[in-house]
Residue, then its C-alpha position, 0 to 999 in steps of 0.5 A: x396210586x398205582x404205577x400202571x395207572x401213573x404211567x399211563x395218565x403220564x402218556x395220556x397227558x404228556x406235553x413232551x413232543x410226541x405230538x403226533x401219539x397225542x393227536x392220534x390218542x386225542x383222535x381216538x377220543x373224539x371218536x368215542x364222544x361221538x359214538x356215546x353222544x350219538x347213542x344217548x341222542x338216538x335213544x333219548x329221542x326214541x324215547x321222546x317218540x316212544x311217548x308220544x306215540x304211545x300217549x296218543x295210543x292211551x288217548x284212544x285206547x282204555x285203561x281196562x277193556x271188557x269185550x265178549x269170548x264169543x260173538x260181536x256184542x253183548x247186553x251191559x245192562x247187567x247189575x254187575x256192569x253198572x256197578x262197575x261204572x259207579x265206582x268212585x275211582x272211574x274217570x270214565x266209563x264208555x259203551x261202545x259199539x262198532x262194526x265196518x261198514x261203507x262209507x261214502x263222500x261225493x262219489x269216493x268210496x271206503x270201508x271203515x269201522x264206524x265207533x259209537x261212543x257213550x257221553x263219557x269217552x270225552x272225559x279224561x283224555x287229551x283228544x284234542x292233541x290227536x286232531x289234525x283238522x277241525x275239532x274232537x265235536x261229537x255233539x253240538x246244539x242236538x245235532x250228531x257229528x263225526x270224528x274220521x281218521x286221517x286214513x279215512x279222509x285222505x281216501x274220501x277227501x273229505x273237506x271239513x269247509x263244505x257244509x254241503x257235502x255229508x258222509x253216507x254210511x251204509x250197513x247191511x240191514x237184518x234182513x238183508x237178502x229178500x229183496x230184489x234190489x241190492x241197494x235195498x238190503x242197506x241202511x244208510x245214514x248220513x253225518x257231517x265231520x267235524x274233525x280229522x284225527x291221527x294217531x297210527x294205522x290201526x285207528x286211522x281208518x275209524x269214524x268216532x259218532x255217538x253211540x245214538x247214531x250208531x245204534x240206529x244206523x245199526x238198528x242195535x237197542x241195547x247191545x254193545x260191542x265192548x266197554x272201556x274203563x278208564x280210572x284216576x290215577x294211582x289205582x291199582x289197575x291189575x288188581x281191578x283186572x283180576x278182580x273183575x276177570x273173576x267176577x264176570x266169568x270166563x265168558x268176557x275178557x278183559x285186557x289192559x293197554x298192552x293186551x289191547x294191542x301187543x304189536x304196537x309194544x312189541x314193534x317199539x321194543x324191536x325197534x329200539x333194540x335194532x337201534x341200539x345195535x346199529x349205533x352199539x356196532x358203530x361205537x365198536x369201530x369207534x373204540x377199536x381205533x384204540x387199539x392203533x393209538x396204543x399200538x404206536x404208542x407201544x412203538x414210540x415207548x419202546x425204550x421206555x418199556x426196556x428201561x422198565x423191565x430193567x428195573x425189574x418191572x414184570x409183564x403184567x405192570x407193561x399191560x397194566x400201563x396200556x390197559x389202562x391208557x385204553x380205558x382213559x381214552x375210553x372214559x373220558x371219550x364216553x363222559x364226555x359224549x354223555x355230557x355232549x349229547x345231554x346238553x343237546x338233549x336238552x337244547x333241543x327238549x327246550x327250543x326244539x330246534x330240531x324241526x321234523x319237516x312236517x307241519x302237523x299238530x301233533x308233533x313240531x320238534x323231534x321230542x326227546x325224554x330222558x332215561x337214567x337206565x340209557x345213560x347206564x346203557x351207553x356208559x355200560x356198552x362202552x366200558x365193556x367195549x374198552x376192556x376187550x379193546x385195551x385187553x388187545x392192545x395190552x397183550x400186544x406191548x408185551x408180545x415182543x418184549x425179549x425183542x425190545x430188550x434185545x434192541x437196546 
């Protein structure tokens, strides 16, 4: 074994009466478990969040999205587009058309997307986790319903218990413009809800109806505004998007699910960057209280460091001693808070006892999920911190040696 590395762990682990090297080495310790537990925790349960969000996202959100370059629609009926929905890897395969439109509720107003669905939108997603109120129904006994974002019935109030208040959607007609009576130039149909969903502001001021309703509402036969493809697992999904990208021409595009919505990722990863950062500074005061600890200690050995260079002990074997007594310190602190903070990852993973306040369906708990590359982050972070902390502190137990010599 190394002499440094045997002194040191003598220090670390010194039952003589230094008790109070050891209660400030024990300090410095618990203040590093901590800020890695904390980190680990944070991240994990970032992470949690992260999926979550992001998997309601998907449930609304295609796996490809074909939409036109230019205009708001455009015709699907093409042999190429049907051949796509005839795929054996397709899930899914959704006309859509939207527009905005007015909608109202007793005698409360809003401006909203109404989002008309083809019969397989429903396939192959877990919309029901994304509902807050009532049911994902878009279709019962012949009759249309509605699915309303959370944004859309928090500005109507809009109760899913009375059955006898429908929501009006107004659209301009064609041929708006010729009359002298403003109201009408509108077309309007009305639609009971039958669900409240709630994901994230860009969906939550939405109106889901089948794309029937929609077409007549819109006076729209055959257009669509867009079409979504969702596939089975295990496909080669950019594969399929440069295919299709160079089969339909530069007149469509077609974007995957971060196309769909960049800042949605884009805020995740700041997000998760900035709390990283935060906790990281955190942890560097943590670990910087090393340098105090090895500092007494160098006071409290002082005759054992003047003995050593008798001996014939250079300079780098006195740094060596401190350095790595810092980077025990920091090790053991560091493994420890992984262990501490996985433990309660894990807890928490398991019974959720960590309540969020809120008595949504969507989330109870605070969700956590593990990442190997955050516990190589934490531990990473730490060891990097150390070294330049232990550097300090070693430099500094050999800054006055000639005077410690001398003091003997």
């Amino acid at each position: 074994m190394n002499t440094s590395i045997f002194i040191a762990k003598r220090y670390l682990f010194s039952k003589k009466q230094t008790h109070a090297i050891n209660i400030i080495s024990g300090i410095s310790i618990l203040g590093v478990l901590v800020g890695s537990a904390a980190l680990i925790i944070i991240l994990s349960v970032f992470n949690g969040l992260e999926q979550v969000i992001l998997s309601l996202y998907s449930n609304f959100t295609p796996e490809l999205k074909i939409e036109p370059r230019l205009g708001k629609t455009f015709d699907p009926n093409t042999p190429y587009f049907n051949g796509l929905g005839r795929d054996v890897r397709v899930v899914s395969y959704t006309q859509v058309l939207q527009e905005k439109a007015l909608i109202k509720y007793a005698d409360r107003q809003f401006i909203g997307t109404v989002k008309g669905v083809s019969a397989d939108f429903l396939k192959g997603r877990k919309l029901d986790s994304t509902i807050q109120f009532g049911s994902f129904t878009l279709k019962d006994e012949g009759r249309n319903f509605a699915v309303i974002g959370s944004t859309v019935q928090g500005n109507l109030g809009v109760s899913l218990k009375n059955q006898f208040v429908s929501l009006q959607i107004f659209s301009p007609k064609r041929s708006a413009g010729n009359s002298t009576n403003p109201m009408n130039d509108f077309v309007f149909r009305s639609i009971q809800p039958s669900g409240v969903f709630g994901i994230q502001q860009d969906f939550d001021d939405l109106i889901i109806t089948p794309i029937e309703f929609t077409r007549d509402l819109l006076d729209e036969p055959n257009q669509v505004s867009s079409i979504e493809i969702n596939y089975k697992k295990g496909t080669d999904l950019n594969q399929i998007q440069e295919t299709i990208e160079g089969k339909i021409g530069k007149y469509y595009t077609v974007k995957n699910r971060k196309e769909q919505n960049t800042e949605l990722y884009k805020t995740i990863n700041y997000e998760r960057w900035s709390i990283f950062m935060i906790l990281t500074f955190v942890l560097i005061i943590a670990i910087f209280n090393i340098i105090g600890s090895l500092t007494m200690l160098v006071i409290d050995k002082r005759k054992d460091i003047a003995i050593l260079t008798s001996l014939g002990a250079n300079k780098k074997l006195i740094q060596g001693i401190f350095f790595f007594e810092g980077m025990m310190i920091s090790i053991i602190g560091c493994v420890g808070g992984l262990i501490l903070g996985l433990i309660v990852c894990l807890v928490q993973k398991q019974f959720g006892f960590i309540k969020m306040g809120s008595a949504i369906s969507v989330l109870d708990a605070y969700p956590v999920a593990f990442k190997l590359s955050d516990i190589g982050l934490v531990f990473i972070t730490v060891i990097v911190i150390a070294i330049i902390a232990s550097g300090i502190s070693s430099n500094l137990s050999v800054k006055r040696l000639d005077e410690i010599k001398q003091d003997l």
